[in-house]
SEGU-488795 format. One record per residue (C-alpha): residue number from 1; y negated, z, x negated. Coordinates in Angstrom, 1 decimal. Example, Ala and Ser with C-alpha at 12.3 -4.5 7.8 and 13.67 -1.06 7.14 Angstrom:
REM SEGU-488795
(atom 1, (4.5, 7.8, -12.3))
(atom 2, (1.1, 7.1, -13.7))
//
This chain:
REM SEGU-488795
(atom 1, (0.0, 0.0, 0.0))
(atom 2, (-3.4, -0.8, -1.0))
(atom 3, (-6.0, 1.8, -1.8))
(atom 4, (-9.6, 1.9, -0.3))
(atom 5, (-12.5, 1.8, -2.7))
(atom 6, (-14.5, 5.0, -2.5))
(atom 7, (-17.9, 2.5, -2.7))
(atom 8, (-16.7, 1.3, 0.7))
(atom 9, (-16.2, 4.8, 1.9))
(atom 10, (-19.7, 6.1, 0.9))
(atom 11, (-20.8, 3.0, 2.9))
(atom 12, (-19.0, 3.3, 5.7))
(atom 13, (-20.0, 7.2, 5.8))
(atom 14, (-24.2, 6.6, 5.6))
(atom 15, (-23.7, 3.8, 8.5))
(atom 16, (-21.8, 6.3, 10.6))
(atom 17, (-24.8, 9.0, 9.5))
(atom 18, (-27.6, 6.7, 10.7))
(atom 19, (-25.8, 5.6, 14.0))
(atom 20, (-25.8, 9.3, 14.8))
(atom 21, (-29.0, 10.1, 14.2))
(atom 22, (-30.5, 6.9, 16.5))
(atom 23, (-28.1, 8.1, 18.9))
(atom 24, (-29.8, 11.5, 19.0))
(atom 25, (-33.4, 10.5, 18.7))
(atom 26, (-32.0, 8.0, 21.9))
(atom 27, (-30.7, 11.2, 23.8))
(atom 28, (-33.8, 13.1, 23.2))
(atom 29, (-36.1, 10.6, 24.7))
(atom 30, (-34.2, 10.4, 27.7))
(atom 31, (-34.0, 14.0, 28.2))
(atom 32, (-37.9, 14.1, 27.8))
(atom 33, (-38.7, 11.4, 30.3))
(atom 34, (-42.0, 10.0, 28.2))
(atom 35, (-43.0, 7.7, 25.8))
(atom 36, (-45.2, 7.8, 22.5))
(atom 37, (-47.5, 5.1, 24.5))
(atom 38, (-48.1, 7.2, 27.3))
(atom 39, (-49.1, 10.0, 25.3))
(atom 40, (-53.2, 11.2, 25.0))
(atom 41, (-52.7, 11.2, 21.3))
(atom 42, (-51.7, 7.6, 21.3))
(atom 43, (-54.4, 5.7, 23.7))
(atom 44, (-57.3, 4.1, 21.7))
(atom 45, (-60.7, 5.7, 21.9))
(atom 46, (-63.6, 3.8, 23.6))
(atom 47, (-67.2, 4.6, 23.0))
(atom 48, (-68.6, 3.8, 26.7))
(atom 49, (-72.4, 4.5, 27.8))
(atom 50, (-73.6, 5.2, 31.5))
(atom 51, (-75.5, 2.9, 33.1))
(atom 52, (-79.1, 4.8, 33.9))
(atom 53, (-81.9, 4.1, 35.1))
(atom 54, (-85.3, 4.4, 33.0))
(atom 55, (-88.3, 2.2, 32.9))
(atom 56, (-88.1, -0.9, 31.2))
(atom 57, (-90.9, -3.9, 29.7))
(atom 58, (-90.5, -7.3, 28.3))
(atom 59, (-93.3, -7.2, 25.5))
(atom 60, (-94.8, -10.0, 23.7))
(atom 61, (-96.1, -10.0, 20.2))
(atom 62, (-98.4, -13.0, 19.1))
(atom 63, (-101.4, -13.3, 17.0))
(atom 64, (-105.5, -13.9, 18.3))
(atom 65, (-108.6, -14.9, 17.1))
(atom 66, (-111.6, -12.8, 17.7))
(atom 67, (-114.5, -14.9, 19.0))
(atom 68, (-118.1, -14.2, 20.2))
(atom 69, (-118.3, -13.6, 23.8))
(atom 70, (-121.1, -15.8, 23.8))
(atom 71, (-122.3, -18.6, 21.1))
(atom 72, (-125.2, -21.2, 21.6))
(atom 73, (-127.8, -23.1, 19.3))
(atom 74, (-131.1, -23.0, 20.4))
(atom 75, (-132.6, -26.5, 20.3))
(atom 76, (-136.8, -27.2, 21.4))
(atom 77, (-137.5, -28.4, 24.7))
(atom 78, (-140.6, -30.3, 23.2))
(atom 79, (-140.9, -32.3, 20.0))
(atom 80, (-142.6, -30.2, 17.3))
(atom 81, (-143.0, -28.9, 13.7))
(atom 82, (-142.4, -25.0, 13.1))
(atom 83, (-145.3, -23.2, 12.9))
(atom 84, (-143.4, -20.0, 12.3))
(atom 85, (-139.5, -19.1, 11.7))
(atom 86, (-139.1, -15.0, 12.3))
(atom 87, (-135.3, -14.8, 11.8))
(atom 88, (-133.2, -15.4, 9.6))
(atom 89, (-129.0, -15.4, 9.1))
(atom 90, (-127.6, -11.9, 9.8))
(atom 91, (-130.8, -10.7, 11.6))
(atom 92, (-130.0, -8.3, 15.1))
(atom 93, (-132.3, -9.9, 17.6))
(atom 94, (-132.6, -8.6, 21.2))
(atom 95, (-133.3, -10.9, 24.8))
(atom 96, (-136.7, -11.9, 24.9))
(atom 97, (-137.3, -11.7, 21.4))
(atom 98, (-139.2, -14.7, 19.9))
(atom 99, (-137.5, -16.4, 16.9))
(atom 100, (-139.6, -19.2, 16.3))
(atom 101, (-143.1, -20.7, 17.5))
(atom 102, (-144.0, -24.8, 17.3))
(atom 103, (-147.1, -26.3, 16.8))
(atom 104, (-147.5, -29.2, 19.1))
(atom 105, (-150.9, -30.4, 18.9))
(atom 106, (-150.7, -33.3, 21.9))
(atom 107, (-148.8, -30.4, 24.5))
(atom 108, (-152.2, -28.5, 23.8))
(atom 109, (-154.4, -31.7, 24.6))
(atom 110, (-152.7, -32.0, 27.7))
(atom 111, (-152.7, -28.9, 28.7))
(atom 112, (-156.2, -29.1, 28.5))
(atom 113, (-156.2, -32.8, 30.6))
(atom 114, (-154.3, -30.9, 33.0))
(atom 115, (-156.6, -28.1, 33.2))
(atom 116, (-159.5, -30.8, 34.1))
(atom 117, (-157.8, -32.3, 36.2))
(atom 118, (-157.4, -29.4, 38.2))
(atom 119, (-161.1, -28.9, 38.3))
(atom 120, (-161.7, -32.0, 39.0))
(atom 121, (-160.0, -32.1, 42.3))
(atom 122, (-161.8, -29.0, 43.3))
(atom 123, (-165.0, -30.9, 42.8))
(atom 124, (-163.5, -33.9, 44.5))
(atom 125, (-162.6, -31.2, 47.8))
(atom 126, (-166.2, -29.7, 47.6))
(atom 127, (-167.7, -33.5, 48.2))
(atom 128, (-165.3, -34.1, 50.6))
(atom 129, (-166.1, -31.1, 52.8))
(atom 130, (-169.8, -32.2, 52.4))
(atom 131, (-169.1, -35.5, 53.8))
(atom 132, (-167.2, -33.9, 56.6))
(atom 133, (-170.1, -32.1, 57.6))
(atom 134, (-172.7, -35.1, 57.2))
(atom 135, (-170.8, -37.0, 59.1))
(atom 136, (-170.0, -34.1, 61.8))
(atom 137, (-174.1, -33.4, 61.8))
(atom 138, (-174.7, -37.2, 62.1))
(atom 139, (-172.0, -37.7, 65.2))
(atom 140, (-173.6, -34.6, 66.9))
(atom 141, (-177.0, -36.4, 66.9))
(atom 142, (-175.9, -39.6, 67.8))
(atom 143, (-173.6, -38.4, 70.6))
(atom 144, (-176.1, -36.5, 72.1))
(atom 145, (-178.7, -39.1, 72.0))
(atom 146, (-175.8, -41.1, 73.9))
(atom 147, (-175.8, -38.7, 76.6))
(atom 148, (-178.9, -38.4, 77.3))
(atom 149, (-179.8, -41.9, 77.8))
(atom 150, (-176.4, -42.3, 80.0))
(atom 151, (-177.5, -39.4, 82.4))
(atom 152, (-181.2, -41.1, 82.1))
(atom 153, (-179.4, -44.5, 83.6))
(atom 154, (-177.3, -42.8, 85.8))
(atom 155, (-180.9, -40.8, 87.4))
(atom 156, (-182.4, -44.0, 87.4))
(atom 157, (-180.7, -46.9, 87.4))
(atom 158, (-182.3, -50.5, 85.7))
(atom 159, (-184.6, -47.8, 84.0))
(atom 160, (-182.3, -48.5, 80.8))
(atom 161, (-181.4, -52.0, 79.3))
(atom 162, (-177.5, -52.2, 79.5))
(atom 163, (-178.0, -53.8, 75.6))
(atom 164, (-179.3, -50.1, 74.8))
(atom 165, (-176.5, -48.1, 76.0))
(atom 166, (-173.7, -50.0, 74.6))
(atom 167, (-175.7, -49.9, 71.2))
(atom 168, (-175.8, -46.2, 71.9))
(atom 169, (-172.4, -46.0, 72.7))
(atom 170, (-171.2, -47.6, 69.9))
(atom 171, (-172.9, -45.9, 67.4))
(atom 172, (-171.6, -42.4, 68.9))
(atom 173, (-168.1, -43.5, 68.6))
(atom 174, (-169.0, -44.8, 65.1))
(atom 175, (-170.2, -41.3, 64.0))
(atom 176, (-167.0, -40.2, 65.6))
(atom 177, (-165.0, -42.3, 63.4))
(atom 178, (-166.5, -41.4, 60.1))
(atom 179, (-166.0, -37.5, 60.9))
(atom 180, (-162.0, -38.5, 61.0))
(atom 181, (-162.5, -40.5, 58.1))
(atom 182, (-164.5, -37.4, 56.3))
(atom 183, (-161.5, -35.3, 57.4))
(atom 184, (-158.9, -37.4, 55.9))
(atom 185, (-160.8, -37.6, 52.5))
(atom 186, (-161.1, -34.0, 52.4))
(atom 187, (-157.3, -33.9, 53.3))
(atom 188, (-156.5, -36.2, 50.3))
(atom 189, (-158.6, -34.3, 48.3))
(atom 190, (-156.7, -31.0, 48.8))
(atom 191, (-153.5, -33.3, 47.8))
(atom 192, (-155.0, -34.3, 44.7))
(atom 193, (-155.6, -30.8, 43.5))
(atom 194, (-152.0, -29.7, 44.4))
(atom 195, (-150.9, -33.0, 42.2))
(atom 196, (-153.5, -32.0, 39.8))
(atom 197, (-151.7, -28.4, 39.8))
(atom 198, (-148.6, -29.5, 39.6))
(atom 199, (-149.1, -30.9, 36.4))
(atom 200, (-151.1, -28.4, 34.5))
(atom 201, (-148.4, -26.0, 35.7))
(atom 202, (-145.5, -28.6, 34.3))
(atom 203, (-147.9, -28.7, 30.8))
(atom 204, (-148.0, -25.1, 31.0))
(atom 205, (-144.2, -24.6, 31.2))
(atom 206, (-143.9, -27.1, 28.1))
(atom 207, (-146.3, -24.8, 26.0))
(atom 208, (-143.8, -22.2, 26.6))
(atom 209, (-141.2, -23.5, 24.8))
(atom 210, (-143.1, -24.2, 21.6))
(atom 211, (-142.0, -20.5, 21.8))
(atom 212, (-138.4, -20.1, 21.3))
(atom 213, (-136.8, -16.9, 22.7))
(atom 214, (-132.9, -15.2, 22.2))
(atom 215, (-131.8, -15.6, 25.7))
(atom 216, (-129.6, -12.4, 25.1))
(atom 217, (-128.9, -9.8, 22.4))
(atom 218, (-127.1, -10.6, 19.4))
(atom 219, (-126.9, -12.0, 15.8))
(atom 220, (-128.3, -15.6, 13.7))
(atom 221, (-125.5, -16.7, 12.7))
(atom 222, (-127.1, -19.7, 11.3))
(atom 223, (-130.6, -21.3, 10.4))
(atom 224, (-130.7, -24.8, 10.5))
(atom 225, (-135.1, -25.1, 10.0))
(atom 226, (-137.8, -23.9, 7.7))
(atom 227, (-141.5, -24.1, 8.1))
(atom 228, (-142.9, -27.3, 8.6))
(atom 229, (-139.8, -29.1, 9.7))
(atom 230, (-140.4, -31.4, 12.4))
(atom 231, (-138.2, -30.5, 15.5))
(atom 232, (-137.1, -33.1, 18.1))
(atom 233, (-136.5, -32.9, 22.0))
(atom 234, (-133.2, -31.5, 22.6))
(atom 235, (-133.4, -32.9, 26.2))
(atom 236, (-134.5, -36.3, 24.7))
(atom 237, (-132.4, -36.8, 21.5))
(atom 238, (-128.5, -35.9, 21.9))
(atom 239, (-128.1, -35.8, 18.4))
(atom 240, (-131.4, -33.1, 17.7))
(atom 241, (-131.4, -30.3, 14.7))
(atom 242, (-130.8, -26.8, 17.0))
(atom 243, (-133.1, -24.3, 15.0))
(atom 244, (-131.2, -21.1, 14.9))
(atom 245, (-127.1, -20.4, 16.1))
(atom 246, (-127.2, -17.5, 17.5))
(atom 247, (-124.2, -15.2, 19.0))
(atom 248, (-123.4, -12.6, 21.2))
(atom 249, (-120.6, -10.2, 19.2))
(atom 250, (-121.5, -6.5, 20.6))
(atom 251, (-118.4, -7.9, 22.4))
(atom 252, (-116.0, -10.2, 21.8))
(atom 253, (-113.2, -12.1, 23.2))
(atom 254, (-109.7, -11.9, 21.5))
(atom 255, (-108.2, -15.1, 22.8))
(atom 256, (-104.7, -15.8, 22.6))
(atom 257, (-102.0, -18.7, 23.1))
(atom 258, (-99.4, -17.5, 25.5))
(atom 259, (-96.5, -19.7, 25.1))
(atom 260, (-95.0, -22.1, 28.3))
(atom 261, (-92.5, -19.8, 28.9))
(atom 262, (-94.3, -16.8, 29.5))
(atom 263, (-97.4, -18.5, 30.7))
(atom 264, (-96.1, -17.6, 34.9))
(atom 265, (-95.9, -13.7, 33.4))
(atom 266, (-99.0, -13.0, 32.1))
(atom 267, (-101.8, -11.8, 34.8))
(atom 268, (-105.0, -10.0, 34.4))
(atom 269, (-105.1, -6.8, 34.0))
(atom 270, (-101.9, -6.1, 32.1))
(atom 271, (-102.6, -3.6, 29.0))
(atom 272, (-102.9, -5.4, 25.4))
(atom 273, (-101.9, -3.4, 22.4))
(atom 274, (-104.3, -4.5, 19.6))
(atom 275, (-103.3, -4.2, 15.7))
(atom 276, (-106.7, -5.8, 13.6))
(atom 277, (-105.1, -7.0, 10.7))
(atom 278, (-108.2, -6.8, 8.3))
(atom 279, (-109.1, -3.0, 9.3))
(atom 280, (-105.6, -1.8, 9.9))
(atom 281, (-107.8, -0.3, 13.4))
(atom 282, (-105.7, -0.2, 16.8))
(atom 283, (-107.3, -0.7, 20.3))
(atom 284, (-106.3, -0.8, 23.3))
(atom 285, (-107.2, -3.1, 25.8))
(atom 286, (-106.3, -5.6, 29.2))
(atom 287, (-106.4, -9.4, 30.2))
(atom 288, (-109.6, -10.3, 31.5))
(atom 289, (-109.3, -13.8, 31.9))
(atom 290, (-106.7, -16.7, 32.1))
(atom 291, (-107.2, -20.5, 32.1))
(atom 292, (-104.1, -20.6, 34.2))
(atom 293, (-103.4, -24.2, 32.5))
(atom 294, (-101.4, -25.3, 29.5))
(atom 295, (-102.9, -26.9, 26.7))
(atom 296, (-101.1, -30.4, 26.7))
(atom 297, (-101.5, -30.4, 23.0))
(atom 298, (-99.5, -26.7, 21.9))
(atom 299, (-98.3, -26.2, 25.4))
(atom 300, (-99.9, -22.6, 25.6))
(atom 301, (-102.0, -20.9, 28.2))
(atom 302, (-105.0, -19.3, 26.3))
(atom 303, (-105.4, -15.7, 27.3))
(atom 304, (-108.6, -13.5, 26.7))
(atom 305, (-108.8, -9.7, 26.2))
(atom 306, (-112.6, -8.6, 25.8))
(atom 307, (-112.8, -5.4, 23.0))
(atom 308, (-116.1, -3.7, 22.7))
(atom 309, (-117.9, -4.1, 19.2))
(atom 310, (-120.8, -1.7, 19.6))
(atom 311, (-120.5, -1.0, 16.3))
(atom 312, (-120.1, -4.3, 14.7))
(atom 313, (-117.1, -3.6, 12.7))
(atom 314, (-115.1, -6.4, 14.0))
(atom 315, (-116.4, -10.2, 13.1))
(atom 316, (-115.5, -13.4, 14.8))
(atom 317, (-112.9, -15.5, 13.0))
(atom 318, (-110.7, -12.4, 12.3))
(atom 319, (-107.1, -11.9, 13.4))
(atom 320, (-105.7, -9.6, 15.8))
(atom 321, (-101.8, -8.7, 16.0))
(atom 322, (-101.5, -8.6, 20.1))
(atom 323, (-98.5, -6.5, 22.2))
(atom 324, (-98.3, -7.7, 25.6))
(atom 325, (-96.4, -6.1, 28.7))
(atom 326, (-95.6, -8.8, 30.5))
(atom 327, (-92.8, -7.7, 32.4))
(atom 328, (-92.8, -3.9, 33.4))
(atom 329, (-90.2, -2.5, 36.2))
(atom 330, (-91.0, 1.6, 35.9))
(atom 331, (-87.4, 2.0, 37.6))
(atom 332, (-84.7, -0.2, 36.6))
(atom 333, (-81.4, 0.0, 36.3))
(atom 334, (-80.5, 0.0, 32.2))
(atom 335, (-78.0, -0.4, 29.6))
(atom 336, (-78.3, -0.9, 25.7))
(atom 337, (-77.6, -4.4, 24.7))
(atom 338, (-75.0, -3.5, 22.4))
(atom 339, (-72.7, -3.5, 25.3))
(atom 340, (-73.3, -7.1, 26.9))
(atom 341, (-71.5, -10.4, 25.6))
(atom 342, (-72.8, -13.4, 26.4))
(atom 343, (-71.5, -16.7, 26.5))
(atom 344, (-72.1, -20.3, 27.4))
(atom 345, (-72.0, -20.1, 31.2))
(atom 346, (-71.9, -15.7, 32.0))
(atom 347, (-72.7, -12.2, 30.6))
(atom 348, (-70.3, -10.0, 30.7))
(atom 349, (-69.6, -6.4, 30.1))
(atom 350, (-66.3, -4.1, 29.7))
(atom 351, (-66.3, -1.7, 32.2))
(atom 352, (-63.7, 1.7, 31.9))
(atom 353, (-62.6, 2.2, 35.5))
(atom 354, (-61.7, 5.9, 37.5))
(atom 355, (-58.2, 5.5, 35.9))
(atom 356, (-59.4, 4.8, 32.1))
(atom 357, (-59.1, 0.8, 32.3))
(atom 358, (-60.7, -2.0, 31.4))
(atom 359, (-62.4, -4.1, 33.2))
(atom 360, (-64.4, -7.2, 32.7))
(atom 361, (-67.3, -7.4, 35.1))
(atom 362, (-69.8, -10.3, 35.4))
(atom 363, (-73.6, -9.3, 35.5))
(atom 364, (-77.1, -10.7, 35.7))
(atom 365, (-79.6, -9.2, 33.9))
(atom 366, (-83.9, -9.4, 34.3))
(atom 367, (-86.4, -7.6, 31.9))
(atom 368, (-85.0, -7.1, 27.9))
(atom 369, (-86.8, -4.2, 26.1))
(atom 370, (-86.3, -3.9, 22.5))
(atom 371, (-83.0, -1.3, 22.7))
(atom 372, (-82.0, -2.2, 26.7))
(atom 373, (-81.8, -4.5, 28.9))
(atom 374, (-82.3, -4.5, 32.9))
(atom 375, (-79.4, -4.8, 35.4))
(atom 376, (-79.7, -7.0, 38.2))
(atom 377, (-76.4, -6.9, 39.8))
(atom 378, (-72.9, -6.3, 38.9))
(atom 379, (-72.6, -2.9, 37.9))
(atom 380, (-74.1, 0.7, 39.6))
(atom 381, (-75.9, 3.4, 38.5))
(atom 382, (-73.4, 5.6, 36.7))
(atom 383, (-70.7, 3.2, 35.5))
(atom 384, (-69.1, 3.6, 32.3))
(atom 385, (-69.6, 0.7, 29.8))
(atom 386, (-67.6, -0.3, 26.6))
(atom 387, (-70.7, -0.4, 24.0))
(atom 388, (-70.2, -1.7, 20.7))
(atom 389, (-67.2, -3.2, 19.2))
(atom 390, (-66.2, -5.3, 22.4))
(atom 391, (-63.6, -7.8, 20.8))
(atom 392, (-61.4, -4.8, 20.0))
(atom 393, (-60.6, -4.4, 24.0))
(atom 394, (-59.0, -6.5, 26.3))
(atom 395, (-58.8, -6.5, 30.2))
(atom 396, (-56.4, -4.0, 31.7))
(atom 397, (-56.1, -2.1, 28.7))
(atom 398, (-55.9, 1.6, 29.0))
(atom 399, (-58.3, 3.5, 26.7))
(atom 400, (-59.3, 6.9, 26.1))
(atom 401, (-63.5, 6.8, 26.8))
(atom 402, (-65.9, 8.9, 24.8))
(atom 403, (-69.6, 9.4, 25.6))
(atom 404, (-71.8, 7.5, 23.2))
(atom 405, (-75.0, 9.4, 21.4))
(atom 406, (-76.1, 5.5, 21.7))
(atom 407, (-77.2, 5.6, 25.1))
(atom 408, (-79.2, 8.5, 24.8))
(atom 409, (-81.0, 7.5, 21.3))
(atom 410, (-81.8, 3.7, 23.1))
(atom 411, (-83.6, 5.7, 26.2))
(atom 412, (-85.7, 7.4, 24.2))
(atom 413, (-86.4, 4.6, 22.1))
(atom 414, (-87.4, 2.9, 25.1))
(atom 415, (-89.1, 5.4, 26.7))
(atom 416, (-91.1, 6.1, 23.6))
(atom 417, (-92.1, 2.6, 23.6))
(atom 418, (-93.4, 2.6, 27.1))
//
């Protein structure tokens, strides 16, 4: 008979050892009735968020010019050389204030033709109501003389020649006639003066402007004559030398492009967050003004803000770093964008269910802050959310949910940047 190796028996022995042993572990798991699966220890953690509801605004950042809230260059109304220039670039002036005085030596001469002319007429009215009265003083005579020889023929008639009374007669309404025609040269008269007036008060106004005035306060910005230059008509000559520029900057407009896609978001009154980028100074402000209409050439809307200047720290032509709350909902339901996913066609977001599960729920979302973002529908206040790490989860899947710091550092983020 053969003998048995004792390799093969030290084989045989460890296989019989490990069937045992799987045979146990097999028994005890039966006899405990659970799996390692099943266990708490086992389930993967999930760090999930509530959706909450805080206030939430869609701010936009773009850069404005400062400009003067009002600019214009004072040209002459009348052609003339400077008699005297009182400003100069830089110089404060106030409304009212004259900067410059012409000398217009033909405005004066017809001033003074204007003045005569005036007087004239009142001479001219003082003849004419001397004719009127002539005339009125010659009719009275004549018509009474009329009368009188009528009433004579009527006493006694053939005691007049018929020749007489119709010379008589005639002569009466004649005297008549040149009262009306005194009347109407003393009407014509009184014309002539108001024409006559007219025009010294037209001359008058011209002699004005040789004076020209600020029409509001502010500063020369520039100084385009000296003494002596010769100044054309700016209402005759389109292409005229303005004297002084001047502009108003105790305020000033900080206008800025708002692009296409915010234009329909942007109304006046919403608050403006101003960062000057030469002073480092912050201001606070709101949109005054709109030209609700795109520029065809950038496609922007330009958008004002006016910021008070009293002191004249701020200049036109600097740049202005400007924060605008376009969208602002003081209520709205929230969650921090770490927990959406979006794709081509939805946004999504993992929800953990009452029993621990995952679930992927389609939403629509409105206002983005800088840390959350605003639910429209889809979820409710309360829900638990997956945040962070989404790929590592999969529908169905049950997960063991831990409370996030996340969601409460991201509210008062946003809070503090309400």
């Amino acid at each position: 008979m053969r003998k048995r190796s004792p390799l093969i028996v030290v084989e045989i022995t460890a296989l019989g050892l490990i069937a045992a042993c799987l045979a146990a572990a097999t028994g005890c798991e039966h006899s405990g009735g659970s799996s390692p699966s099943g266990s708490a220890d086992a389930l993967p953690s999930a760090a999930v968020v509530q959706v909450r509801r805080a206030p939430l605004s869609n701010t936009l950042s773009i850069a404005g010019e400062f400009l003067p809230y009002q600019e214009v260059e004072l040209h002459a109304k009348v052609a003339g050389y400077i008699k005297n220039i009182n400003v100069d670039i830089g110089d404060r002036v106030h409304k009212g204030q004259v900067l410059a005085v012409l000398e217009i030596p033909e405005l004066v001469a017809q001033v003074q033709a204007a003045g005569a002319g005036v007087r004239h007429s009142q001479e001219e009215i003082t003849h004419a109501q001397n004719e009127v009265s002539r005339a009125e003083a010659d009719y009275a005579a004549l018509h009474a003389a009329a009368t009188r020889l009528r009433q004579a023929s009527e006493a006694r008639p053939g005691l007049i020649a018929e020749q007489e009374l119709d010379d008589t007669t005639a002569k009466d309404r004649s005297s008549e006639a040149q009262v009306e025609a005194a009347k109407s040269a003393l009407a014509a008269s009184r014309q002539q003066l108001e024409v006559s007036r007219a025009d010294q008060q037209h001359y008058a106004a011209l002699s004005e402007y040789a004076r020209i005035t600020a029409p509001f306060d502010g500063i020369v910005t520039w100084r385009y004559a000296d003494t002596g230059s010769l100044i054309q008509a700016g209402t005759s000559n389109i292409s005229s030398m303005p004297v002084v520029k001047l502009s108003q900057v105790n305020v000033l407009r900080l206008r800025i492009p708002v692009p296409e896609s915010l234009a329909a978001s942007v109304h006046d009154g919403e608050p403006a967050d101003i960062r000057v980028k030469a002073t480092e100074e912050r201001l606070s402000g709101k949109v005054i003004r709109s030209t609700d209409s795109l520029d065809r050439s950038t496609r922007t809307m330009q958008v004002e803000v006016d910021v008070p200047n009293g002191d004249y720290k701020l200049t036109p032509g600097m740049y202005a770093d400007v924060s605008l709350r376009i969208q602002n909902d003081p209520n709205a339901l929230t969650l921090p964008l770490q927990a959406i996913s979006r794709s081509a066609d939805k946004t999504t977001v993992l929800l953990v269910n009452s029993q621990n599960h995952v679930e992927e729920r389609e939403i629509h979302t409105g206002i983005e802050g800088s840390n959350r973002i605003q639910i429209l529908s889809g979820l409710n206040e309360g829900d638990r959310v997956i945040v962070g790490n989404l790929g590592a989860y999969r529908p169905g899947q049950h997960v063991d949910p831990k409370m996030s710091a996340m969601a409460d550092e991201g509210y008062a983020a946003e809070q503090g940047a309400q």
